[in-house]
C-alpha positions, -999 to +999 in steps of 0.1 A: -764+407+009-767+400-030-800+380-029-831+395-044-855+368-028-832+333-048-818+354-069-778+366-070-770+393-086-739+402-104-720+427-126-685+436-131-665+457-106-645+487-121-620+489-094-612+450-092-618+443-127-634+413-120-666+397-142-695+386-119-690+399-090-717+399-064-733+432-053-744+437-016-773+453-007-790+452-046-818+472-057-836+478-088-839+512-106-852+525-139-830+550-160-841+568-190-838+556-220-836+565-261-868+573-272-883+581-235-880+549-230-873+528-194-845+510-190-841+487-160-811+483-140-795+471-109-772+487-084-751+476-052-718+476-038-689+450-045-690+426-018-647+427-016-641+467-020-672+484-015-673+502-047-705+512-065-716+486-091-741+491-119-759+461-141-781+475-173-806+446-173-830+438-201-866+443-207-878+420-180-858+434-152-845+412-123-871+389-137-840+381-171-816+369-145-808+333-138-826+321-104-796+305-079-788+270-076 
């Protein structure tokens, strides 16, 4: 689903142009960066059409994002 451990994950969905919208099966990746540096991020699918979902996260990783309620 969208849990990492107690954490949801979200992003925005291209094709339903929705703001936090939770990805389904979530995992964390590293991109390159400027300056050969790593930047975190997080990919999935939208949980209501499937698409592909991105999130560019900061420094910390999944570590930055708020833990669930």
């Amino acid at each position: 689903m969208a849990n990492q451990g107690d954490v949801v994950v979200t992003g925005y969905c291209v094709k339903c142009k929705a703001k936090d919208r939770k990805m389904m099966n979530a995992q964390e990746v590293e991109m390159p960066g400027k300056g050969g540096k790593v930047r975190k991020a997080m990919t999935g699918t939208c949980e209501v059409c499937g698409t592909k979902m991105f999130r560019i996260m900061g420094a910390d990783g999944i570590a930055g994002i708020k833990k669930a309620a």
